[in-house]
Each structure stands twice: as C-alpha cells, then as structure tokens.
C-alpha positions in Angstrom: -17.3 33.2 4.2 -17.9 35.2 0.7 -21.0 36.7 -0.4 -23.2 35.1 -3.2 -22.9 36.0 -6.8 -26.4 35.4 -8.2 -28.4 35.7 -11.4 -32.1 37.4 -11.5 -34.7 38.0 -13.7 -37.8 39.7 -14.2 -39.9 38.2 -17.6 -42.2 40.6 -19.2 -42.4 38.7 -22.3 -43.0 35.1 -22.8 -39.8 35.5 -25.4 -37.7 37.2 -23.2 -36.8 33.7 -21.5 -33.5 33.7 -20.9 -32.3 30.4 -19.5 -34.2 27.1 -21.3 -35.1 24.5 -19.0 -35.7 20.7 -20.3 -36.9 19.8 -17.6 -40.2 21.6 -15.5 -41.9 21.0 -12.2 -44.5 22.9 -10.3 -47.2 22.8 -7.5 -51.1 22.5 -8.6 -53.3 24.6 -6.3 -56.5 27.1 -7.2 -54.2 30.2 -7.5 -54.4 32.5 -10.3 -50.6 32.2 -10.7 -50.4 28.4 -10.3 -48.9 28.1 -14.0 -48.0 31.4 -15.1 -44.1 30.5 -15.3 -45.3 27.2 -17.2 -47.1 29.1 -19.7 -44.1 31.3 -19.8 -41.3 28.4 -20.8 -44.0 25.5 -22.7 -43.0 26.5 -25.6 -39.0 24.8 -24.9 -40.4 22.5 -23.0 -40.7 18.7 -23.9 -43.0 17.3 -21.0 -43.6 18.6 -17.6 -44.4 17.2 -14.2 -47.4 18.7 -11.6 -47.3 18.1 -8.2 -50.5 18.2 -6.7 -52.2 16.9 -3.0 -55.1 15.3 -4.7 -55.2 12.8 -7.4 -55.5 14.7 -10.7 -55.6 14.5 -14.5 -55.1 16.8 -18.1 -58.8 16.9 -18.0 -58.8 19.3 -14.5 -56.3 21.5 -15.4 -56.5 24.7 -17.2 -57.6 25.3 -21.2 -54.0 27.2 -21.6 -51.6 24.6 -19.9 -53.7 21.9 -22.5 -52.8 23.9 -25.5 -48.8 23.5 -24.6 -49.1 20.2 -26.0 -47.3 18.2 -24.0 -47.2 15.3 -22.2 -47.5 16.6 -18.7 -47.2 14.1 -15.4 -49.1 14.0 -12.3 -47.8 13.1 -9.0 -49.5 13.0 -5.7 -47.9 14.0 -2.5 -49.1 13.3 1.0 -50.5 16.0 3.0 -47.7 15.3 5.8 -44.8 17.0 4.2 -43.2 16.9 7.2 -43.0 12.6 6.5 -44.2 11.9 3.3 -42.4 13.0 0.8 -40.1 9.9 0.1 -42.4 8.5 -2.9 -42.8 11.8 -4.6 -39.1 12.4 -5.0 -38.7 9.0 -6.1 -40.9 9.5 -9.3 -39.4 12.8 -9.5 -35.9 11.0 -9.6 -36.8 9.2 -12.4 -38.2 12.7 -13.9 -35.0 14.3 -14.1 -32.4 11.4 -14.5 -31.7 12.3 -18.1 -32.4 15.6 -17.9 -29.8 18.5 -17.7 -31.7 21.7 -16.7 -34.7 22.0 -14.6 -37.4 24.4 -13.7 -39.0 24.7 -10.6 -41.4 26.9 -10.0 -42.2 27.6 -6.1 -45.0 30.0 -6.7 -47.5 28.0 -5.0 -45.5 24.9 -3.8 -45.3 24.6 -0.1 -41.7 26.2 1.4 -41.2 22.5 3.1 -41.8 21.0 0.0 -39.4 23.0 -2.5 -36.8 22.9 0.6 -36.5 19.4 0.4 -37.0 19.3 -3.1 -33.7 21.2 -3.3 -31.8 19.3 -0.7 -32.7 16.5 -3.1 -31.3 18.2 -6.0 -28.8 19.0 -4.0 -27.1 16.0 -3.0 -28.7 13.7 -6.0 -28.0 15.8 -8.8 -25.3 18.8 -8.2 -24.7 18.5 -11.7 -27.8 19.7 -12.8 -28.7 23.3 -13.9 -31.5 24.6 -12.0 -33.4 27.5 -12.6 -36.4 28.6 -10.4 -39.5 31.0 -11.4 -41.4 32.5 -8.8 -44.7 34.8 -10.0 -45.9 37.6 -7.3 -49.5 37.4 -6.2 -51.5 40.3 -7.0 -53.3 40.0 -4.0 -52.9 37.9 -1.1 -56.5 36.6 0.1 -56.8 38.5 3.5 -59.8 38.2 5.5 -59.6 41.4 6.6 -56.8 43.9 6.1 -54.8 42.4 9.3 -56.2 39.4 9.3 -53.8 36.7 7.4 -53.3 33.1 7.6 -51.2 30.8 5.4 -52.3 27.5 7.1 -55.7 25.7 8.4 -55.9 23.2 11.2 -53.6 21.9 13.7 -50.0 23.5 13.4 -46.8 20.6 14.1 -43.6 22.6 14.9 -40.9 20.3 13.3 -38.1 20.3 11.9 -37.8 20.6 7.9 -36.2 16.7 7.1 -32.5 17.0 5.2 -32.5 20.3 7.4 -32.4 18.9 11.1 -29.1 20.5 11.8 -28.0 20.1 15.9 -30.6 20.1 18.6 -29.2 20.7 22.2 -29.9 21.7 25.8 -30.7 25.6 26.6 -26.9 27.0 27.4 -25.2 24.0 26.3 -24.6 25.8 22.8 -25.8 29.7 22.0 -28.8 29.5 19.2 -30.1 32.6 17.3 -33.1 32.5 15.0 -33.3 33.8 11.9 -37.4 34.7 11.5 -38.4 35.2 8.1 -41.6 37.5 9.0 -44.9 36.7 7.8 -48.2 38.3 8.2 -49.7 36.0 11.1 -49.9 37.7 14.3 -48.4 36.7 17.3 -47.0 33.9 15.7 -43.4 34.3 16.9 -43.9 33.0 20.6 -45.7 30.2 18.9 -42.9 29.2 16.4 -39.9 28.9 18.6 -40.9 25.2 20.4 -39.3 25.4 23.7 -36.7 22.7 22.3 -35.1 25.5 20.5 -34.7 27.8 23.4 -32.8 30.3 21.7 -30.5 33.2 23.1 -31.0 35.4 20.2 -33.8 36.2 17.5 -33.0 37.8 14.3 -36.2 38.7 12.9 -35.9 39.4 8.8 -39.0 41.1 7.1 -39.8 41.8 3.5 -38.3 45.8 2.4 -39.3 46.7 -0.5 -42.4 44.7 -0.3 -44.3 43.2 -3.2 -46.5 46.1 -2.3 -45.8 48.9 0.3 -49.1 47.7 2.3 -47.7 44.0 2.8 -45.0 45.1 4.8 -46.8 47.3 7.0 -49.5 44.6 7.6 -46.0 42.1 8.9 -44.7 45.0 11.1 -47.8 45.6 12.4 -49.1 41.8 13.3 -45.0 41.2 14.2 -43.9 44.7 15.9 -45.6 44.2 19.5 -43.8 41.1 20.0 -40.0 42.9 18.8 -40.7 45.8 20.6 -41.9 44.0 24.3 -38.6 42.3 23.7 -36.0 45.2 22.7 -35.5 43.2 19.0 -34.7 44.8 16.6 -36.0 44.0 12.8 -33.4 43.9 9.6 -34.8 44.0 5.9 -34.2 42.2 2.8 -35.7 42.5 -0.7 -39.0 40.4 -0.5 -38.7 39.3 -4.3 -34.6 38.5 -3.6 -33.3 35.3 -2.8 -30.1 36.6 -3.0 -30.3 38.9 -0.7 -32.0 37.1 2.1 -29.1 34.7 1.3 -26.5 37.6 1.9 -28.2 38.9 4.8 -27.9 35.3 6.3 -24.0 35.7 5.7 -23.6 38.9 7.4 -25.9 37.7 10.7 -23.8 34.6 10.8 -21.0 36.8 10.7 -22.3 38.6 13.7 -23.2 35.4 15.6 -20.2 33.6 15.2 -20.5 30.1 17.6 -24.1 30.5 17.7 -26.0 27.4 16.3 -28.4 28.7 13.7 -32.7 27.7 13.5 -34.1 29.1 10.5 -38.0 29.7 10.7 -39.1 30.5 7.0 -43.2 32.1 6.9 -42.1 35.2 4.8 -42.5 35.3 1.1 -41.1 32.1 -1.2 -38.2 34.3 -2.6 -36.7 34.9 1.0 -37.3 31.2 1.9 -35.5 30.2 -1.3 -32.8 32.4 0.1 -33.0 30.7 3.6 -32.9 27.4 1.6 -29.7 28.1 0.2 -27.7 29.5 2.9 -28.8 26.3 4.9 -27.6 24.0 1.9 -24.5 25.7 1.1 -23.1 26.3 5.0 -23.8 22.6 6.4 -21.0 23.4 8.7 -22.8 25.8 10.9 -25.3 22.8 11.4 -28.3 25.1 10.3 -31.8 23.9 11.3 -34.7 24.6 9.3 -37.7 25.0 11.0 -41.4 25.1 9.8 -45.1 24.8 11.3 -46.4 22.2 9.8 -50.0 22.3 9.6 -52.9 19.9 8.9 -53.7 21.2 5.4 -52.3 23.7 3.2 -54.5 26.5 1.4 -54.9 26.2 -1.9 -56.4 29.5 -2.4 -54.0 32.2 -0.8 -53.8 34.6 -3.6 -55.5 36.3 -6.2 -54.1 37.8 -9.7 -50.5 37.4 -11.2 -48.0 40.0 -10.6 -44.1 39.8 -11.9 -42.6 36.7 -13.1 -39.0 36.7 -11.8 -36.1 34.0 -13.2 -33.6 32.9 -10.3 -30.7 30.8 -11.8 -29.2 28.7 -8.8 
C-alpha cells in the first residue's frame, strides 16, 4: 500500500487560482462562508449549480454571487441523505456530462452528501478533473465554550450508501474504528451501533487545529471516554485531507485483517480524507459510517477563515 501524493492550496487572492474549474457545485446554507470559494473562481466560471434543502431561487441568494453573472442552477435535495439522494445526482449527471473539470466545494455541504457525491464521481466520471475548495469557519457557533452540536433532532446511525462495506457477527471478523473526533461530548458510545461491535477504536482528532482552542474543546468533550478505556488518540492536520488519508494507510497497516468502519464528525478536510481512503482501498471493504440526523444546521459557523484548493 503506497502513500498518497497530493496537491494543496491555500488562496489568498481571488487571482491566485491555480487550477480552473468549468464546472462548480456547492451547498446553500446561512453560513458566512457558504460561497466564499464561488466568489473566488466566478470569474472562469461559465454557470454553476447550488444545492440547497429548500426550494430556492437567484432572487434569495446573495448581492455578490448575482454580480458573477451567470446562470447559476438550483437543485433540491431531500432532508434524508441517508435515502434520498438518487434525484439530485441525476440532475447533477446531466450538470457535468460535458464538463471536464469540476469544483466542489464542501464547506457547508453535509459530509454524507459530498461522500456520495464523490462515490458518484467516482465510479461515473473517473475521467473527470476534480478539484475541491474548502473555506475555514472563523468561528464555529458554540453555545457555550463546551457546548457543541452539528445536528438537531433524532440521530439514525446508518451506514453512508456506496460506502456499506461488510457487516458481520462480533468475532466472526476483527473490526477497528477509525473516529474522526468532533466536538460533541460523549458521542463515541453513541456512534458505534452495537452492529458494529468493534475490537479496536482508533480515535483521529484535529492537530494543528483551525485554532488551538478547537482542539482542546474535542479532547476535552472526547478524552473521558479514551481515557476510561486505555485508547489512545493519534493526530492529523485538521485542514489536510491528505494527511488524514495517510494516517488511514499507516492504521490499516497496523490492523492488518481487521475490517475497517469509518465514523467521520471531525472537520470536512479530514472527512474528505476518510472519503478517499474508503474510495481508493475497496478491498479492505471499508464502511463509512455517519449519524444521520433529522435536520441539518444551517447556521454552524460564523466568519470566513482560509480558502484552501485540494486537487483530487
């Protein structure tokens, strides 16, 4: 198994853009940083596509994404992402049939949604260019400084579809984990379903953090759980894809025979990461796991920070 050779970015100038997508598709929400990287390649653009969870138009977007002059696409997706997002990739198929290189950007689109996104890409259209922009929050939207949550309502642990990998009895075949921290607390006794039953869990968090105070708010909410159960925590760069991707190598290395479950609630960057290794290393029969829950925030940040460029 070799280690990935990969190509990052960070954009600091609008001209600075270094790989020119024709394509562009990104996720509406109520974030500051919802169409930073949009703003950031219009100008090469020749139409773009917004996904969105409510039915939208030009009119309800923002002043600077109208001034791009483009013709930009809506398309609705279902709240059920663990289900419905058949018809979404369909009109998205028709999106980038003729196109050569696309832009995502997974700033504020759901991690099951750019996952199977991907494994669409993937499999549909591996010989397409794809380039993917991420923008850091400046702040995430804490209620109080230990008090984080992604998701509202019920949660539905599932599997991630185009990810479902090998399920199997506890003992019949070893599984190990690989948990990409978050900030929620206690959530790691509530994200392994007892289906998964695993022998081992590899819990990865976010070092260097966006910001040094993110990843002491995940150790803290995470480190009672790790420490009850003599785990120990390994790090990878919280803006690097790449990494996460490498670190994924070097555990599979480690747990040779093991089955492998991915659960990815840290930042977007290390589930892109996660996303790749599962795409690129079928063999192992990697599962992606995710909690599904009832509805999505559409608020979770504040503020733009860096705008990175991943090319895939």
């Amino acid at each position: 198994m070799s280690y990935e050779v990969y190509r990052m970015k960070c954009i600091e100038h609008y001209d600075s853009i270094e790989y020119k997508p024709d394509a562009f598709i990104c996720f509406k929400t109520r974030e500051d940083r919802a169409y930073n990287a949009l703003l950031a390649v219009g100008n090469y653009l020749t139409d773009a596509v917004i996904i969105s969870f409510e039915e939208t138009d030009t009119s309800t977007i923002a002043k600077d994404i109208r001034k791009l002059n483009i013709p930009i696409s809506f398309i609705q997706v279902d709240k059920d992402l663990s289900a419905g997002i058949l018809p979404c990739l369909r009109e998205l198929n028709r999106y980038v049939l003729e196109k050569e290189h696309i832009g995502i950007d997974i700033s504020c689109m759901p991690i099951p949604f750019f996952a199977q996104l991907l494994h669409f890409l993937f499999t549909r259209h591996s010989n397409k260019i794809i380039t993917i922009y991420y923008t850091e929050p400046a702040h995430y939207t804490l209620k109080k400084l230990f008090d984080y949550s992604a998701y509202n309502g019920e949660i539905d642990i599932k599997t991630v579809p185009g990810f479902e990998g090998e399920t199997s009895h506890f003992n019949e075949i070893k599984r190990v984990v690989f948990y990409l921290m978050g900030f929620e607390m206690s959530y790691l006794n509530n994200l392994i379903p007892q289906d998964v039953n695993p022998n081992k869990i590899a819990p990865i968090n976010g070092f260097p953090a966006y910001y040094p105070k993110y990843k002491d708010i995940s150790l803290i909410n995470n480190n009672t759980d790790f420490y009850q159960r003599d785990i120990d925590i390994i790090y990878s760069e919280a803006n690097n894809p790449f990494k996460t991707y490498n670190t994924m190598v070097m555990l599979a290395d480690k747990y040779s025979g093991y089955r492998i479950d991915i659960i990815p609630v840290g930042p977007k960057p290390m589930a892109l990461g996660a996303c790749l290794y599962a795409l690129k290393n079928g063999n192992n029969s990697c599962r992606i796991i995710f909690p599904f829950p009832s509805e999505y925030k559409l608020n979770q940040s504040t503020g733009s920070g860096k705008l990175w460029e991943f090319r895939l």
